[in-house]
Each structure stands twice: as C-alpha cells, then as structure tokens.
GUMAR-415740 format. One record per residue (C-alpha): residue number from 1; x, y, z. Coordinates in nm, 4 decimals, padded with zeros to 6 digits. Each point is the difference from the previous one (the first is absolute). Layout:
N
+-----+----------+----------+----------+
! seq !     east !    north !       up !
+-----+----------+----------+----------+
! NUM !        X !        Y !        Z !
...
+-----+----------+----------+----------+
***
This chain:
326
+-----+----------+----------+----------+
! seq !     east !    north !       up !
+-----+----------+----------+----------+
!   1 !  06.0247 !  01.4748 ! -06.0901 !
!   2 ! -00.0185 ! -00.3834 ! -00.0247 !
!   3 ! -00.3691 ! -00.1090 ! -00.0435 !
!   4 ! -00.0903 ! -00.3970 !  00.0464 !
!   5 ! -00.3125 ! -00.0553 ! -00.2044 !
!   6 ! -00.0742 ! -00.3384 !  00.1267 !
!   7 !  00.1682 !  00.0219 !  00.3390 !
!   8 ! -00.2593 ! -00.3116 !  00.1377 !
!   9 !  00.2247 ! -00.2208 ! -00.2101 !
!  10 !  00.2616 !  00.0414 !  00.2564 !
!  11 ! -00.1544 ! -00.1957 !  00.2464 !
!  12 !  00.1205 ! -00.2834 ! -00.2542 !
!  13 !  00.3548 !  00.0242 !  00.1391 !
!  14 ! -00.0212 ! -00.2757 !  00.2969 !
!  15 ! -00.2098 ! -00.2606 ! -00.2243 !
!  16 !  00.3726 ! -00.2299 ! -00.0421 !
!  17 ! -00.0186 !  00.0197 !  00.3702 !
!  18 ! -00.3121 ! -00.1030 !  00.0267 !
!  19 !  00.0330 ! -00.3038 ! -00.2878 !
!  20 !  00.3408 ! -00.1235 !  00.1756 !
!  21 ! -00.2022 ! -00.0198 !  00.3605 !
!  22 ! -00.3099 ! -00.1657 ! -00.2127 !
!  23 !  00.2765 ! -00.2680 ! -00.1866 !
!  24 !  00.2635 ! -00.0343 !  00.2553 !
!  25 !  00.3206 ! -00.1409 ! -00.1243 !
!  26 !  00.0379 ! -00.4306 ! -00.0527 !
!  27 !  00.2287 ! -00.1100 !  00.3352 !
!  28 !  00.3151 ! -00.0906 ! -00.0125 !
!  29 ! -00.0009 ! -00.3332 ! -00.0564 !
!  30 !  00.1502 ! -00.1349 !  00.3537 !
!  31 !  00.3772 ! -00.0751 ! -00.0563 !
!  32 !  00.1060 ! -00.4104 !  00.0576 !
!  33 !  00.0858 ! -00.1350 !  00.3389 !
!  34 !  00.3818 ! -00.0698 ! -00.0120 !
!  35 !  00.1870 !  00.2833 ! -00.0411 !
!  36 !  00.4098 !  00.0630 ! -00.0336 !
!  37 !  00.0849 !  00.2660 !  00.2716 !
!  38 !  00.3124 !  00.0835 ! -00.1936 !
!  39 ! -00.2578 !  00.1723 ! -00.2777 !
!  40 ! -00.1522 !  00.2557 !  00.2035 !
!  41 !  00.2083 !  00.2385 ! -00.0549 !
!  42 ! -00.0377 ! -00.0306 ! -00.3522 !
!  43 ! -00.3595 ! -00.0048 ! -00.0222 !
!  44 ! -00.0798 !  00.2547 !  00.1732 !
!  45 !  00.2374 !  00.2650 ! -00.2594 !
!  46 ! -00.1991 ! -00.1756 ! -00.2836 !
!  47 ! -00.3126 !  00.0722 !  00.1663 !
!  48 !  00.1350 !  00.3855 !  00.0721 !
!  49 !  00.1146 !  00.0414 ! -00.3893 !
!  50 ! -00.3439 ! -00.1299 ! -00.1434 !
!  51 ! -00.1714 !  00.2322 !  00.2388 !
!  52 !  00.2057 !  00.3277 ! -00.0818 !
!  53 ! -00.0651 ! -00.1003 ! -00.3986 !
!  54 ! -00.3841 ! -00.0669 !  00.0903 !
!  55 ! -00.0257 !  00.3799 !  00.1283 !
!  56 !  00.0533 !  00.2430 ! -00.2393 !
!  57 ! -00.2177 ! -00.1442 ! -00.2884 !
!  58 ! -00.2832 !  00.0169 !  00.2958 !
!  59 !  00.0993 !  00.3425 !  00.0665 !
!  60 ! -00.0592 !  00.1033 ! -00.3743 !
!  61 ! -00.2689 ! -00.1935 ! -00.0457 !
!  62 ! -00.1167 !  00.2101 !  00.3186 !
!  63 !  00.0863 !  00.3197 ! -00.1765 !
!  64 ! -00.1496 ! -00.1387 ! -00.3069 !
!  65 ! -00.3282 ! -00.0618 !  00.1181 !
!  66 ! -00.0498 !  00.3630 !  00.1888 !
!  67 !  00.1020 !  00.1652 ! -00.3315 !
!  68 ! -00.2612 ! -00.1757 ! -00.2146 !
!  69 ! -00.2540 !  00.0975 !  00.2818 !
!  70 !  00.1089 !  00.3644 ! -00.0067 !
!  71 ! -00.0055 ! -00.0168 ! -00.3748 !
!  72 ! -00.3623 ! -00.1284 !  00.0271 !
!  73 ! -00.1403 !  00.2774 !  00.2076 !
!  74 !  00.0965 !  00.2469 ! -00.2872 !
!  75 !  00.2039 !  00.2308 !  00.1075 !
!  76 ! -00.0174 !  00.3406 ! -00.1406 !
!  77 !  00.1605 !  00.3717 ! -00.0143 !
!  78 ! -00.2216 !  00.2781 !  00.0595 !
!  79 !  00.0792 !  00.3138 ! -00.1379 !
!  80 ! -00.1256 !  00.3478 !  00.1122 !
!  81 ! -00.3991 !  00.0653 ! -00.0551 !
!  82 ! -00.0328 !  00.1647 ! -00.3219 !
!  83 ! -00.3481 !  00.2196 ! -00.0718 !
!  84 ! -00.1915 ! -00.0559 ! -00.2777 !
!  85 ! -00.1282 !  00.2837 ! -00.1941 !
!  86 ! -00.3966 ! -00.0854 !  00.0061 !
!  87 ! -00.1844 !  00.2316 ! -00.1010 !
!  88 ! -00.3450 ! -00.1589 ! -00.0152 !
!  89 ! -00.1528 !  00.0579 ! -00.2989 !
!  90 ! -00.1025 ! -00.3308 ! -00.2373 !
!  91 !  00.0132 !  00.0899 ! -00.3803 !
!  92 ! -00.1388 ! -00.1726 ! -00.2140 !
!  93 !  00.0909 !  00.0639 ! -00.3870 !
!  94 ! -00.2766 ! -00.0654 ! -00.2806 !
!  95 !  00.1779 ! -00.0096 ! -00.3482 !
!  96 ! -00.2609 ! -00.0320 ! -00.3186 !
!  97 !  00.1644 ! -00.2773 ! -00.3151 !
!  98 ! -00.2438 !  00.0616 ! -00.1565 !
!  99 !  00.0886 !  00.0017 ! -00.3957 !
! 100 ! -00.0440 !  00.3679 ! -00.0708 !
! 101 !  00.3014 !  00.0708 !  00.2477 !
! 102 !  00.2090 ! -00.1263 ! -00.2971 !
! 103 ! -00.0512 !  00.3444 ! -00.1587 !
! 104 !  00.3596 !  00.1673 ! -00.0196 !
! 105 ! -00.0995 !  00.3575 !  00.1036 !
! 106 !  00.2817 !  00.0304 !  00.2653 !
! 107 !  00.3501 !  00.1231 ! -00.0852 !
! 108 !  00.2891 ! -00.0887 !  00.2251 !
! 109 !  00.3663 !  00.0260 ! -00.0777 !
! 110 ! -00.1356 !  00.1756 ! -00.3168 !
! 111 ! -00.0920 ! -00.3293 ! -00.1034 !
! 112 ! -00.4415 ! -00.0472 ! -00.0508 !
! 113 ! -00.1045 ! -00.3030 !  00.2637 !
! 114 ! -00.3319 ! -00.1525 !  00.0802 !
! 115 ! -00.2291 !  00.1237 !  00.2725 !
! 116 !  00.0940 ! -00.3319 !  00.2066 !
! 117 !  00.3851 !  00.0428 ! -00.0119 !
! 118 ! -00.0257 !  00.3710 !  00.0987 !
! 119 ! -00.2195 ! -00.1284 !  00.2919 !
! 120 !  00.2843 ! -00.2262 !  00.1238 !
! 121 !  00.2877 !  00.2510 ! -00.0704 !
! 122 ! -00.1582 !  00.2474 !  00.2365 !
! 123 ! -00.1312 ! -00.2096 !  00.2361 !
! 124 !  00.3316 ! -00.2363 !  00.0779 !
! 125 !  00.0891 !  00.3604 !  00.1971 !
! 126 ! -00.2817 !  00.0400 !  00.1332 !
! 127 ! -00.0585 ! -00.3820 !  00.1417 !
! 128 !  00.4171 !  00.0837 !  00.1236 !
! 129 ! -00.0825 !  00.3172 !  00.2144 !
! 130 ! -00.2981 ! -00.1899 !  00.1800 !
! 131 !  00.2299 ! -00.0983 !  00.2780 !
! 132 ! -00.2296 ! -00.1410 !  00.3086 !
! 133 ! -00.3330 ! -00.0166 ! -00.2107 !
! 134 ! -00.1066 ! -00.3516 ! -00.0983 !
! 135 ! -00.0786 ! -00.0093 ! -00.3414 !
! 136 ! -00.2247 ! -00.2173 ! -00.2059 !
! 137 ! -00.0313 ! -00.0233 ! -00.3579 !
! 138 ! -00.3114 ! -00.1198 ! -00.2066 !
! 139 ! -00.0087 ! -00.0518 ! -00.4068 !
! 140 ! -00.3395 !  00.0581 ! -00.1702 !
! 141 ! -00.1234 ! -00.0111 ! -00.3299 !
! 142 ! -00.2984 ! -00.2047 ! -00.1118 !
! 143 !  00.0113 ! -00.1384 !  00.3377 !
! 144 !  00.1828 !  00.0715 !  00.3134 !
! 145 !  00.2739 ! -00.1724 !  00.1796 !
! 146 !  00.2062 !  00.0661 !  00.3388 !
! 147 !  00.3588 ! -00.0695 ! -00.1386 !
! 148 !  00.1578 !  00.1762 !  00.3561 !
! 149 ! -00.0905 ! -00.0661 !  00.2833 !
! 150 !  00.0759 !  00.2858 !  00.2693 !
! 151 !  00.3501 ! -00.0418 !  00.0796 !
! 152 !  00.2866 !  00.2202 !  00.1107 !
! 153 !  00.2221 ! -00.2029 ! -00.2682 !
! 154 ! -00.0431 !  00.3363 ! -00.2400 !
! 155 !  00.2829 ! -00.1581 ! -00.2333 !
! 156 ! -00.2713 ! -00.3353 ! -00.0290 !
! 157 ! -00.2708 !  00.2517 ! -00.0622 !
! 158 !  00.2595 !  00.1852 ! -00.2889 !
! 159 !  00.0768 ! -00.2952 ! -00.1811 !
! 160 ! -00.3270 ! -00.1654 ! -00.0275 !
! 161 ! -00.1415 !  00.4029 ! -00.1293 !
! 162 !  00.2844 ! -00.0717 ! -00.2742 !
! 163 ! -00.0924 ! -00.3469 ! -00.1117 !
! 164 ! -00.3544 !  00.1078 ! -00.0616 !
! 165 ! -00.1157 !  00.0139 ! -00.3530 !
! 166 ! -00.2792 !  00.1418 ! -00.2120 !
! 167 ! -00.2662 ! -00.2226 ! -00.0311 !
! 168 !  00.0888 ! -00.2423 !  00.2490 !
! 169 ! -00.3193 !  00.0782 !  00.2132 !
! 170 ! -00.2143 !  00.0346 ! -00.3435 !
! 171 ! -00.0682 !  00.2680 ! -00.2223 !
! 172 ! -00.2850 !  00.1798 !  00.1523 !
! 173 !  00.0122 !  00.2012 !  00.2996 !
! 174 ! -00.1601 ! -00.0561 !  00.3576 !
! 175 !  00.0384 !  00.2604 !  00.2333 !
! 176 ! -00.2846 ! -00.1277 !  00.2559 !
! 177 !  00.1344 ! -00.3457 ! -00.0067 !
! 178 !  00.3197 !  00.1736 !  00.1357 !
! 179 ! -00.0968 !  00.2420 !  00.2248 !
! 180 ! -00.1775 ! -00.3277 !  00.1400 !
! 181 !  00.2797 ! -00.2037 !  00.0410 !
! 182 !  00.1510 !  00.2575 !  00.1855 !
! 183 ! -00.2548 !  00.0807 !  00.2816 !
! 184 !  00.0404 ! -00.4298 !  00.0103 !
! 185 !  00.3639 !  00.0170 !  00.0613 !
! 186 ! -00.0183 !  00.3658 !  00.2374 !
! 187 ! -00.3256 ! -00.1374 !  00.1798 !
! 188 !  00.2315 ! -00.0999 !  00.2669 !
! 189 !  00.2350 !  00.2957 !  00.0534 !
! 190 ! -00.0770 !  00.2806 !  00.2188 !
! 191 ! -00.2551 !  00.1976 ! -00.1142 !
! 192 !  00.1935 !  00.3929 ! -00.0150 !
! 193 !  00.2903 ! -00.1782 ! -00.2073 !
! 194 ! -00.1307 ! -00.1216 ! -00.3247 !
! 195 !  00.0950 !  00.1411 ! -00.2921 !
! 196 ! -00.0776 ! -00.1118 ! -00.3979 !
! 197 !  00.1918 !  00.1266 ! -00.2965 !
! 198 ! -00.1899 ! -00.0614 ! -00.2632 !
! 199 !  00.1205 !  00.0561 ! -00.4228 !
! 200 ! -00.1608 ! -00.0590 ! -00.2524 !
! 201 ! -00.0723 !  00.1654 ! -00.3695 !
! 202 ! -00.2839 ! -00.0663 ! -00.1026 !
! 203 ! -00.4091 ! -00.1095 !  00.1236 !
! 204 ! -00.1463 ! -00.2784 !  00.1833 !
! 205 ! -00.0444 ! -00.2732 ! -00.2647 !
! 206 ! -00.0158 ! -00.3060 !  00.2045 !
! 207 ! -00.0371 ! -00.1756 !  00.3185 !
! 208 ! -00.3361 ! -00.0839 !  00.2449 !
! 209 !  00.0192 !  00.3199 !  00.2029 !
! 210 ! -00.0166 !  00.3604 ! -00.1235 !
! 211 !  00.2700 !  00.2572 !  00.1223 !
! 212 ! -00.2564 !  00.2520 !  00.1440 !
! 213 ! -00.1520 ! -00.2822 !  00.1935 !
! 214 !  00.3462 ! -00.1240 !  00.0678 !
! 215 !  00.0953 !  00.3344 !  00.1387 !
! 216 ! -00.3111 !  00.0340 !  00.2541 !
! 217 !  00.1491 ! -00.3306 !  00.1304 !
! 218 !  00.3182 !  00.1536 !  00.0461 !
! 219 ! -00.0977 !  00.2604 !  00.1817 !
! 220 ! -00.2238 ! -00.2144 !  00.2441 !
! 221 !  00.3342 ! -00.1846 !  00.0866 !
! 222 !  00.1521 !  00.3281 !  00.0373 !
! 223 !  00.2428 ! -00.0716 ! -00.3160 !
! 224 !  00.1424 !  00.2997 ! -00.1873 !
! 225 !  00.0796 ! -00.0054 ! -00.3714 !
! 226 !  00.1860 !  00.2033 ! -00.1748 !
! 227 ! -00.0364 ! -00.0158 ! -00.3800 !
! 228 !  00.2219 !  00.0620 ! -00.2585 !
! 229 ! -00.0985 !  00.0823 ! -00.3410 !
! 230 !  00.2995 ! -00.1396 ! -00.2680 !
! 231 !  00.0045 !  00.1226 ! -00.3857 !
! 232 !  00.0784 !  00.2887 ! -00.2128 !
! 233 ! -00.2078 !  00.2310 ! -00.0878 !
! 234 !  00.1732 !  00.0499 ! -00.3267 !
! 235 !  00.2161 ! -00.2131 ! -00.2609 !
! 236 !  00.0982 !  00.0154 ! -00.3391 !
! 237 ! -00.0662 ! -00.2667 ! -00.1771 !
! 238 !  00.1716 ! -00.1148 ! -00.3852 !
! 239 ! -00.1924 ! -00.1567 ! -00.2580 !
! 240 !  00.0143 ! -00.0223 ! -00.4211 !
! 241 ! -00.1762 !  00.3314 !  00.0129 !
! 242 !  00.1918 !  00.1872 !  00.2041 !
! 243 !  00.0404 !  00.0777 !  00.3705 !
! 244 ! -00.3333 !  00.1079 !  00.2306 !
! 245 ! -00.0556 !  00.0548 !  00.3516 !
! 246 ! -00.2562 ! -00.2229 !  00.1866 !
! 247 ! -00.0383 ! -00.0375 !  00.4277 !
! 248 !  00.0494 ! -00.3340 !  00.0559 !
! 249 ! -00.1237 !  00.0674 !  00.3303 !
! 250 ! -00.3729 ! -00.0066 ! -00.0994 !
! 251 ! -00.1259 ! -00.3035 !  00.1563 !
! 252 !  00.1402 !  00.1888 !  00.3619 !
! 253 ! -00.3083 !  00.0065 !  00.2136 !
! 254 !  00.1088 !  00.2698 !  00.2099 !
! 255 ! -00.3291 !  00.0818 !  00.1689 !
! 256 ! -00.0663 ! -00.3652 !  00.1353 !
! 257 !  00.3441 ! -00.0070 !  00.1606 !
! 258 ! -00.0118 !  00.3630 !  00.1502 !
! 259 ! -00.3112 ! -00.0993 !  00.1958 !
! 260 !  00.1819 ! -00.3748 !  00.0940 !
! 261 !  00.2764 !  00.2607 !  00.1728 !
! 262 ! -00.2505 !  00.2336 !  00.1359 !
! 263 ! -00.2580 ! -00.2160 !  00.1270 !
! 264 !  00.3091 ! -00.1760 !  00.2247 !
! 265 !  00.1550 !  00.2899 !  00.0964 !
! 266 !  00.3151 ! -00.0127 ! -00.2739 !
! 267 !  00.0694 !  00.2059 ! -00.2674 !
! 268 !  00.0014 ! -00.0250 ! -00.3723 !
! 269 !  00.3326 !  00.0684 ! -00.2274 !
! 270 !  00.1043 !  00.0406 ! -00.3664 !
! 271 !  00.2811 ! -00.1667 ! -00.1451 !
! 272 !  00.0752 !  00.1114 ! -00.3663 !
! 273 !  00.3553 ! -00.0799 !  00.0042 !
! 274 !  00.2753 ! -00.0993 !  00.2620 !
! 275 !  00.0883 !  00.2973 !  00.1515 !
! 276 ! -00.3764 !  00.0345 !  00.1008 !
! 277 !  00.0064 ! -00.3676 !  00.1079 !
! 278 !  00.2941 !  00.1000 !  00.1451 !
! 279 ! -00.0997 !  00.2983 !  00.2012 !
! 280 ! -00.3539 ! -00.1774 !  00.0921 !
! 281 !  00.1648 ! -00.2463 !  00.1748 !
! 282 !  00.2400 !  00.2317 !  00.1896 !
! 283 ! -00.3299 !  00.0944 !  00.1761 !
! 284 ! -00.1210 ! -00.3091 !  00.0385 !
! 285 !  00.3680 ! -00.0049 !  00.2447 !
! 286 ! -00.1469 !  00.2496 !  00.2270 !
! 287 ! -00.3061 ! -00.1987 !  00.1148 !
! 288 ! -00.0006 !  00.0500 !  00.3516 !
! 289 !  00.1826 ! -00.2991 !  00.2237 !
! 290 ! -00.2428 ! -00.2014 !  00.2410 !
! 291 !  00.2075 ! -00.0516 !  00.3219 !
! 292 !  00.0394 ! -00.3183 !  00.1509 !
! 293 !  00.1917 ! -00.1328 !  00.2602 !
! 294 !  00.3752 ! -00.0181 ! -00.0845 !
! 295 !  00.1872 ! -00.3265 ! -00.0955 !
! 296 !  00.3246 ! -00.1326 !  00.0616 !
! 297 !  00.1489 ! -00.2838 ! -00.0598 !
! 298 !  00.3559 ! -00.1447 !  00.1049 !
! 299 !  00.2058 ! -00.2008 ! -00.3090 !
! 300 !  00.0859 ! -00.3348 !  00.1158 !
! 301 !  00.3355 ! -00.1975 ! -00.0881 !
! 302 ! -00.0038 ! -00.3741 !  00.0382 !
! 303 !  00.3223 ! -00.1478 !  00.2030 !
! 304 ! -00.1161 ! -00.3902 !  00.0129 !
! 305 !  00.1827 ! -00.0884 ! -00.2599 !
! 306 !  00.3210 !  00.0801 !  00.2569 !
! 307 ! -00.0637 ! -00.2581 !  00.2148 !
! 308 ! -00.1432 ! -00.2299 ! -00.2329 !
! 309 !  00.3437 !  00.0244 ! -00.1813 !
! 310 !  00.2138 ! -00.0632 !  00.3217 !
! 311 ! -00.2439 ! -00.3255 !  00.1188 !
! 312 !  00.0994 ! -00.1466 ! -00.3588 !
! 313 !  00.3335 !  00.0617 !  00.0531 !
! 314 !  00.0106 ! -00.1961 !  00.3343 !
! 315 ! -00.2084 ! -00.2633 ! -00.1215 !
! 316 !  00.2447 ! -00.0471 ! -00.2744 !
! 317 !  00.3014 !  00.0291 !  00.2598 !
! 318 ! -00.1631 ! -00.3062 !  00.1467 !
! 319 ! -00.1104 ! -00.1731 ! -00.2863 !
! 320 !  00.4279 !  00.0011 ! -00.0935 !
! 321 !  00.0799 ! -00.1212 !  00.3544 !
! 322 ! -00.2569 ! -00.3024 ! -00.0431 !
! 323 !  00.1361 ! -00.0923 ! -00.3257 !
! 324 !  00.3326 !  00.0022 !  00.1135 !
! 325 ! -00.0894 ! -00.2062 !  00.2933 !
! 326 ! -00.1734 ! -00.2577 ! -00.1798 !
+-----+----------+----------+----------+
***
C-alpha cells in the first residue's frame, strides 16, 4: 500500500490560489478612445490565439506544482509486516587482551595460534547464530573498556572482536573492572535477561574493584556470568637444551572465577583447546529464550523521486516555451 509520511503538507496545494487572490493581476491598461470598427474582427482572433497559447503552460505549471507537493509529503511503498526474531536475551561478551593471551597453545588448521585468535575463530560462529539477542562486546586488560554497545548489528559486533589486539587494553588483567562495566551497560535491561560471557586466562592483576566483590554486585542486579577459563594445560616447549613440557596455564585462577559464575547463578567452563571452546559455547546456544512481545516491521520503498522527476520535466517544458517566446 501507498503510505504518505507527511500527508499535512498537502494542504499546501491551494497556496498559488491563495497568492493570486492576495496579488491580483495589474489591469488592463484601458484601450484609447478612437477606435477603427473595421479591426474588430481582427482583434478579437489575436486576443483568442494569445489566450489558447497562455493555457497550457498554466496547465503544466498546474500539474507541476501538485507533483512537487505530492513529492513533498513522501510518498512511500509498504511492503507486508515482516516478524522479527527477538528473542530477548542481552549478551554481553567480556574478552581479556591481556598480554599472556599471546601464548600460542591453540592449534587450528594444524597450524599453533595464540589464545586471542582462537577466541575470535570460535566466537565469529558463535556471535553469527545469536540471531534476536543483542549483543555487546567489552575489551579488558589492565583496564576495561565497552568497545560494543548492545546492538543487533552482530556483523558490527564480529568485526570490531577481529580488530582487537593483545595489549591494546594493557598488559595486566581486570576482571572486576569488567564485570563492572557490564552491570553499567545491563543496569537498564530487564532484569531475567542478562547474561555475561566472561574469558579470560589468567588472575585478577589490575583494576579498582575485585572480581568476588564484582560478582556479589552482579548478582544484586540479577546479572549472570558465565566464565570461561582459556589455556592449555599442556605444551611443549623448544629450547638449546632440548624440548620440555610446562602448563602455560598456571596463572588460571580457576577458583575465583567458579565462585564469580556460581555466586550469579552461571556456570564455570574449561577451554584447553578449540574444540572445547567450541563445544562450551554450543551450550552457551541453549540458554533459555526470554519471551517478549513479537516485532514486525514493514520495508518501505521511497516513490518521491517519481513525481519529483515529472514536475522537472514540466518545468523544463515551460522553461523551452518561455525561451522561445522571448
């Protein structure tokens, strides 16, 4: 269907009216006194030409001037209402740069990556199948920062997770400062639909609140977490002397981030390579849906440019006729 979305303007259409009745045409000026009878005749088929050229460029110029006025209502298409798949939960994800996620304990492809590239190889599918969540994405190392907000644009929220670097946020890690920022940026969302995925692979080395006291906060605001644990628990590593196995996964403070998921009613999980990451966050896509009210929404074609185009072509229809006449 045709939609006007400024049909008011409409009531523009009699203003030439109204400015020919406000400035009436100059009179005639009165013709002389002596007249020749024997040129009647021939003024009055003057007078009958000029009039039948005088009435067409008015009647474009008529036809001009309602086309620019339907042009400036905007008319539009409607198409048929579409619903949106919304399925009410906000996600917010919490991605540690810190510089110890440059350790290249991963393997994809058969090739040996850094914690921070498997991170964004798993997750691009994840962030993909997330259709009808809003999604949010915050970068933390030595400090915390929300570089997402919550959006349904999950490509925006993919590319900005693959322009993130290692030590762009500092070296140290800050897992209260994060956990912070998001109970900020949720604060405002219905209470039974927050939801923080937190990963991280080491301890809480920085930042002005601590992650346990973080957490209570989270769960007072009714904000689950669900932490992810990222790092090997074995690599071999090549040296002069030979080649040894170490854990590079150490500094992991697993306890402190099994009570930050516990304490808010999440869950704690283990990622020691990418099928694990993999698999965690295959669970993470049955979270149960919070039900809202459907929305639709009806795609919208714009048609002024139609009549815009036709008023331009009469007004340059009369422009030609004035030139010629001059």
């Amino acid at each position: 269907m045709i939609h006007f979305e400024w049909p008011w303007l409409l009531l523009a259409l009699p203003l030439p009216l109204f400015v020919r009745w406000l400035f009436p045409e100059r009179l005639a000026v009165e013709q002389a006194a002596l007249k020749v009878p024997f040129l009647d005749d021939f003024s009055e088929a003057e007078t009958q030409s000029v009039t039948q050229n005088k009435k067409w460029p008015l009647l474009l110029a008529s036809l001009a001037w309602i086309l620019l006025v339907i042009a400036s209502t905007r008319p539009q298409w409607l198409g048929d209402p579409i619903e949106q798949a919304v399925s009410g939960r906000d996600l917010m994800l919490a991605v540690d740069l810190s510089g110890s996620m440059e350790v290249e304990d991963f393997i994809i492809n058969k090739r040996p990556v850094d914690r921070l590239t498997a991170i964004k190889y798993v997750a691009n599918d994840f962030i993909n199948r997330r259709v009808g969540d809003r999604l949010g994405l915050i970068l933390f190392g030595s400090q915390a920062y929300l570089q997402t907000p919550l959006t349904f644009d999950r490509k925006t929220v993919m590319t900005l997770l693959d322009e993130s670097a290692i030590g762009l946020a500092g070296d140290n890690t800050a897992i209260g400062d994060a956990i912070g920022l998001a109970i900020k940026r949720l604060n405002n969302q219905p209470a039974d639909s927050r939801v923080l995925i937190l990963l991280t692979d080491g301890a809480n080395t920085a930042g002005e609140v601590s992650p346990l006291k973080a957490a209570e906060l989270a769960a007072a605001n009714k904000l689950k977490i669900y932490t992810i644990g990222v790092g090997a628990d074995e690599m071999v590593v090549r040296s002069f002397f030979g080649s040894r196995k170490v854990n590079p996964s150490t500094d992991l403070d697993e306890k402190t981030l099994v009570k930050i998921a516990e304490s808010t009613g999440g869950r704690y999980f283990r990622a020691r390579n990418a099928d694990e990451l993999n698999n965690i966050y295959m669970l993470l896509d049955k979270l149960e849906p919070i039900e809202k009210d459907k929305q639709f929404f009806r795609p919208r074609t714009d048609l002024f440019y139609w009549p815009l185009a036709l008023a331009l072509v009469l007004s340059c229809l009369i422009g030609f006729y004035k030139t010629a006449q001059s």
